[in-house]
N, C-alpha and C positions, 0 to 999 in steps of 0.2 A: 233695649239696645242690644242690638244681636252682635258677638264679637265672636264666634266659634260656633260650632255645628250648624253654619247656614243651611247647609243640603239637606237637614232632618228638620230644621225650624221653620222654615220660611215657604216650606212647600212640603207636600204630602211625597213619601219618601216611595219609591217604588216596593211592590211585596217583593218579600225576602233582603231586604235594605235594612240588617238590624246588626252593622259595624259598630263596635266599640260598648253595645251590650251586651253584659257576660250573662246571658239564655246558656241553662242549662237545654239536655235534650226535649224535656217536655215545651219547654218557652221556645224552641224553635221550633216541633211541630206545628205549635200552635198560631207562631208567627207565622208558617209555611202555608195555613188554611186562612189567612186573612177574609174576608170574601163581604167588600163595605154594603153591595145593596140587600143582603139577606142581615147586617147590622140596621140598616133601614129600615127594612120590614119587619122587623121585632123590637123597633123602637129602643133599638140602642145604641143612637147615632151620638151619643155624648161619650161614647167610652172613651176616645180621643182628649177628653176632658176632665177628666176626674182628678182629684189632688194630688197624685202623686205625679204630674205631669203636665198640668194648666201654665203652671209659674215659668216654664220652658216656652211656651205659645207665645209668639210676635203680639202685645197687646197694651191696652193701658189697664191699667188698676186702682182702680180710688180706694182707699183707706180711711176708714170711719170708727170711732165708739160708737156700735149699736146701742152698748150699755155700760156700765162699771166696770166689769166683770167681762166684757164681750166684744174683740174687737174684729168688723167686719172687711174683707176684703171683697171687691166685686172683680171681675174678669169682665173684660170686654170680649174677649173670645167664646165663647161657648154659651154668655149669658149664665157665667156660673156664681155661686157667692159664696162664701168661707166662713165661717164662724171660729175664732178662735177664743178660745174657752179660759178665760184666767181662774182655774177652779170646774171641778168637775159636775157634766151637768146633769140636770134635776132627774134625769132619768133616760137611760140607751135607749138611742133609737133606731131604726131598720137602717143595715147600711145602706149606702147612698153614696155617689159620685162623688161629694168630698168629703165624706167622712166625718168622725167624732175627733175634733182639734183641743189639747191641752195646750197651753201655752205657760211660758214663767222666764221672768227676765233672770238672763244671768249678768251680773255684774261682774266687772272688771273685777279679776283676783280671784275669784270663784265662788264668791254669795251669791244666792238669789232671791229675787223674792216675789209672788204673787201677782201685785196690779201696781200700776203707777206707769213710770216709764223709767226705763234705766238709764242713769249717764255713765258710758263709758265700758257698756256694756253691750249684747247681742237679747236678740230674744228666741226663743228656743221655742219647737212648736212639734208636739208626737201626734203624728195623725194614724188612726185605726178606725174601724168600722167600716171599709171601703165594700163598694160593689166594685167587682173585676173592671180593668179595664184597659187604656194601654199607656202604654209609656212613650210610644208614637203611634202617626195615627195609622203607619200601615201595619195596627196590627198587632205590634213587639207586646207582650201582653205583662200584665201583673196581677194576682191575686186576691180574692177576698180578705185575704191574711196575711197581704202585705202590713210592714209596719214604715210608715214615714215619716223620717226626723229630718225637721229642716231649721236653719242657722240663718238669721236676720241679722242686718245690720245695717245701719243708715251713717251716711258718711259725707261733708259738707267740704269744696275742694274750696280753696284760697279764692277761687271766682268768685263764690260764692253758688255754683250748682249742686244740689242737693240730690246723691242716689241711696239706692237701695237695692245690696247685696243679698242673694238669697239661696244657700249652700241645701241642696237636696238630695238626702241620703235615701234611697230606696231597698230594702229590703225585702225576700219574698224570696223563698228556700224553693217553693214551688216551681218556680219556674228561672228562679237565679242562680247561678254558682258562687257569686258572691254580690258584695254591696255594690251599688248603681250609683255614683257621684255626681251631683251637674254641679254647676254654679252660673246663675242668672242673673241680670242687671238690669236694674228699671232708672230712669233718669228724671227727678221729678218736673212737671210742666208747670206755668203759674196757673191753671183754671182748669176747669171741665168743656171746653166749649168743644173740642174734638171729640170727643167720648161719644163712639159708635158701637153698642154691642150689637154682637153677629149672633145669629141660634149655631147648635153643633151643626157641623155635618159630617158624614162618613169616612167621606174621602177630599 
């Protein structure tokens, strides 16, 4: 559900359209050199995609245990998938669009703990390992060495409608002057019958 930054969410933002990201001078160079058919041509028309910036994307998201230990999120948008990690994994892998995900519920009060699910609590999710990519698609870029911490929270109204708050801290000295803030809303639907993923595209 899109409640704020429609002109950067819901359509591809024009080059040099990067208001209200604090781009140091290198992230504005680089946002200044956008240029999506030569992202085509070198087959990195997902950059627009990667985790530090999918959960911002107009889309739906089904939420699953892969495993005990592993809970997956899928994108409709980009055809991308998530892996969050309750416990570190068996061994690093090349980065990648969405990275290496720790996860660990915090509990109300301030315990946490490993797997299960929390009541009353959020769940907490450090992503690293990223390939570059952007933070919108015209462009705004982020870093190999960005780090991204994002804030879950699922919350049931007296309707009885079920959403999921999802607070993303974006980091990355490279090309930020400081930390990058959203917060994103999903609305749960009763089934999957709508669920159309799209591949990336550039622009």
């Amino acid at each position: 559900v899109v409640t704020e930054d429609w002109r950067w969410r819901m359509r591809t933002p024009p080059k040099g359209d990067y208001a209200s990201v604090p781009l140091n001078d290198a992230g504005t160079k680089a946002a200044d050199a956008w240029d999506p058919p030569k992202d085509t041509a070198a087959g990195e028309q997902c950059r627009g995609y990667g985790a530090a910036a999918n959960m911002r994307v107009p889309a739906r998201i089904p939420i699953s245990w892969e495993n005990d230990t592993t809970l997956k999120i899928e994108t409709e948008a980009g055809t991308q998938t998530r892996l969050l990690n309750f416990g570190a994994p068996a061994q690093r892998s090349e980065p990648s669009w969405q990275g290496t995900s720790i996860a660990n519920w915090q509990m109300a009060g301030g315990g946490r703990r490993g797997g299960g699910a929390a009541r009353g609590g959020s769940l907490r999710v450090v992503t690293t390992n990223l390939r570059p990519g952007y933070l919108r698609k015209n462009g705004v870029p982020y870093s190999g060495n960005t780090r991204l911490t994002e804030y879950i929270n699922r919350t049931t109204e007296p309707n009885g409608d079920g959403w999921l708050l999802i607070t993303t801290v974006v980091e990355d000295p490279q090309n930020l002057t400081s930390r990058f803030v959203t917060s994103s809303h999903f609305k749960k639907v009763p089934d999957g019958s709508a669920w159309s993923p799209t591949p990336c595209s550039a622009s």
